[in-house]
C-alpha positions in Angstrom: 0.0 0.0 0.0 1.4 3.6 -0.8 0.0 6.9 -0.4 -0.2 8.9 -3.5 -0.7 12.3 -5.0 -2.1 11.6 -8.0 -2.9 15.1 -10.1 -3.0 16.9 -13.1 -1.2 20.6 -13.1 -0.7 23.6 -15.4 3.0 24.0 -16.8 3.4 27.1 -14.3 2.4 25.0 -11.4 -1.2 25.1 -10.8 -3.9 23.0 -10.5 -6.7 24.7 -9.9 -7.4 28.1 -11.7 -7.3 31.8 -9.5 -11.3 30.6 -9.5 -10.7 27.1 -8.0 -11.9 25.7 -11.4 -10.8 22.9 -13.1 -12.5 23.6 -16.8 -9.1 24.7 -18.0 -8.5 20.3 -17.6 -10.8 19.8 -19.9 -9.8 21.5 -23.0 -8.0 18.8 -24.1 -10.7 16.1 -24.2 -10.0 12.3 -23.0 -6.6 11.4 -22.8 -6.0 8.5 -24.9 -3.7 6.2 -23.5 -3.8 7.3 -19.8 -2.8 5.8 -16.9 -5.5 7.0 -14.9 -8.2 4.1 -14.7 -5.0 1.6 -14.5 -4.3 3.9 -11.0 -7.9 3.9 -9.9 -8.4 0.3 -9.9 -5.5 -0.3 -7.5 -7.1 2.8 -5.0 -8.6 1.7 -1.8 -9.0 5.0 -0.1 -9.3 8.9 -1.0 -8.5 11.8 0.8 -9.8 15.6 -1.0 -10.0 18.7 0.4 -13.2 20.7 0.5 -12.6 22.9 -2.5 -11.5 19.6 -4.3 -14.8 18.1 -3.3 -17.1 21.5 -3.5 -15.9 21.5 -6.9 -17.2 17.9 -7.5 -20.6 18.5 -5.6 -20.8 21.7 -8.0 -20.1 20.0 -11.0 -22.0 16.6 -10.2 -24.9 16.7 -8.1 -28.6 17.3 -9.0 -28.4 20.7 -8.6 -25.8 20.8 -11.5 -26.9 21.4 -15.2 -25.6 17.8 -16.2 -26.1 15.9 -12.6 -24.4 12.9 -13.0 -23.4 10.1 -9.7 -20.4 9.7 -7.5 -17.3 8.5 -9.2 -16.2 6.6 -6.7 -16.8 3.1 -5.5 -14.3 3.3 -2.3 -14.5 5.6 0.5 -13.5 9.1 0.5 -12.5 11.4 3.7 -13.4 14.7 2.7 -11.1 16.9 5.0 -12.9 20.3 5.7 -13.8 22.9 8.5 -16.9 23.9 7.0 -20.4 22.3 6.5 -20.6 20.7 3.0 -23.4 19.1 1.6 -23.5 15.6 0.7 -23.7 13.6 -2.9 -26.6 10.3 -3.0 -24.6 7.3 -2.9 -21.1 8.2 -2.0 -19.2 6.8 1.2 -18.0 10.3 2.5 -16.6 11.2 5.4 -15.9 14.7 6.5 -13.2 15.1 8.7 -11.1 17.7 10.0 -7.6 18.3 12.1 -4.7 16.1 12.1 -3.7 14.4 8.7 -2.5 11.0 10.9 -5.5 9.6 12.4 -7.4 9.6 9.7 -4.5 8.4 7.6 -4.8 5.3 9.8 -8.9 5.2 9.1 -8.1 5.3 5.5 -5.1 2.3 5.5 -7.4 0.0 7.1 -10.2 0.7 4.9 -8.3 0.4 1.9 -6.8 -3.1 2.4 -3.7 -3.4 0.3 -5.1 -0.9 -2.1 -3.2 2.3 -2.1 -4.6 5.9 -0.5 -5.3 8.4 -3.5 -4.8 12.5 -2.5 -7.1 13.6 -4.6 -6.2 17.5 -3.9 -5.3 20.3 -3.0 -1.9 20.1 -2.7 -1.7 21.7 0.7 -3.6 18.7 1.9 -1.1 16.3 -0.3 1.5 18.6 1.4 0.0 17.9 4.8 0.5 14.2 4.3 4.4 15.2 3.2 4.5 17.3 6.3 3.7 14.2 8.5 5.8 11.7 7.1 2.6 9.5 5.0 3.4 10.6 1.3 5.0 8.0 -0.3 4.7 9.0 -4.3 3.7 11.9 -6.2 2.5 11.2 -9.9 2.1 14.4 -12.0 0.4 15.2 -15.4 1.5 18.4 -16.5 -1.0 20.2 -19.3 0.8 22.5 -21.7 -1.1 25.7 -20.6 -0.2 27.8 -18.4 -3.0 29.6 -15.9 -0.7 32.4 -14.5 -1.9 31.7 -11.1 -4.5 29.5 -8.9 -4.2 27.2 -6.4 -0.5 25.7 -6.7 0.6 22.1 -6.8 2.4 21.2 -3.9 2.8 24.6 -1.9 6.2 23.2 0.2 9.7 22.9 0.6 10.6 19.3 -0.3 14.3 18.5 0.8 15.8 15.9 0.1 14.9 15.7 -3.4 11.8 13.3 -5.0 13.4 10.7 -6.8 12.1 10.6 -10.6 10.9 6.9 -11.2 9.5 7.7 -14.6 8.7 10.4 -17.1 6.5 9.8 -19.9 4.3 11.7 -23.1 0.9 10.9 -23.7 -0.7 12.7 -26.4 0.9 15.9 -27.5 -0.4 17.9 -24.4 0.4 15.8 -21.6 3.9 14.6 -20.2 3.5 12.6 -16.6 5.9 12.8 -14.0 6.1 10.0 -11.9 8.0 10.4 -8.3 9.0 8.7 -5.0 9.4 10.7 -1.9 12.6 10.4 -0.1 13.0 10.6 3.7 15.6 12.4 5.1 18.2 10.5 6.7 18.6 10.3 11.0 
């Protein structure tokens, strides 16, 4: 089991636009091959942030103008410390505070299926900050937003260690990395 950010980003480092929209994504259609569903299937677990998730509720539910259900089969801890409302047949959880309790929630709920950080990266840096991120797997878009909410707002030191960089259509290059402990 390994805890991942998994995410798409803008070429200047953002993920979500100075609107906390992620339409600018979708420009660029279905990504064909991807290695997204291949990821999903071996997820036992998500974490998302409220914006993340508002941004779903927004864009999903049956107040949106195409409502359409949950996307996910497993359960999702939705961390937040506001009231949000809820989707019809999703296992959500809202949650709020520390990043390690409920990192040990999600581990046994997820088997030997890996955790997915949905987003933001603040919360993907929170799970750096406490010692749970184990790999960070990147698609950078070839747009740039000029500003937004930015991928992984921290210092990392020592380095990520590049496991693998590919292209997949002739917008997309995915950035595949393993987070390194410090040493002592």
């Amino acid at each position: 089991m390994a805890t991942i950010f998994y995410t798409a980003t803008s070429l200047d480092g953002f993920i979500a636009d100075p609107n906390n929209s992620l339409d600018w994504l979708f420009q660029f259609g279905e990504l064909e091959p991807n290695t997204f569903e291949a990821f999903l299937a071996g997820v036992g677990a998500i974490a998302m942030g409220s914006t993340t998730y508002q941004w779903l509720y927004d864009h999903l539910s049956a107040e949106a103008d195409n409502p359409q259900p949950w996307p996910y089969l497993v359960p999702t801890w939705v961390f937040t410390s506001r009231q949000l409302p809820t989707m019809a047949n999703a296992d959500l959880r809202f949650v709020s505070g520390e990043v390690e309790p409920i990192h040990r929630a999600m581990a046994i709920a997820a088997g030997d299926k890996n955790l997915w950080i949905v987003g933001g990266g603040d919360l993907a840096g929170q799970f750096y900050d406490a010692g749970l991120l184990d790999e960070l797997v990147v698609q950078i878009a070839s747009v740039a937003l000029g500003g937004g909410a930015p991928l992984f707002p921290r210092r990392v030191d020592p380095p990520l260690q590049l496991l693998s960089a590919k292209t997949y259509g002739h917008h997309f290059a995915e950035l595949h990395y393993r987070v390194l402990r410090p040493h002592g």
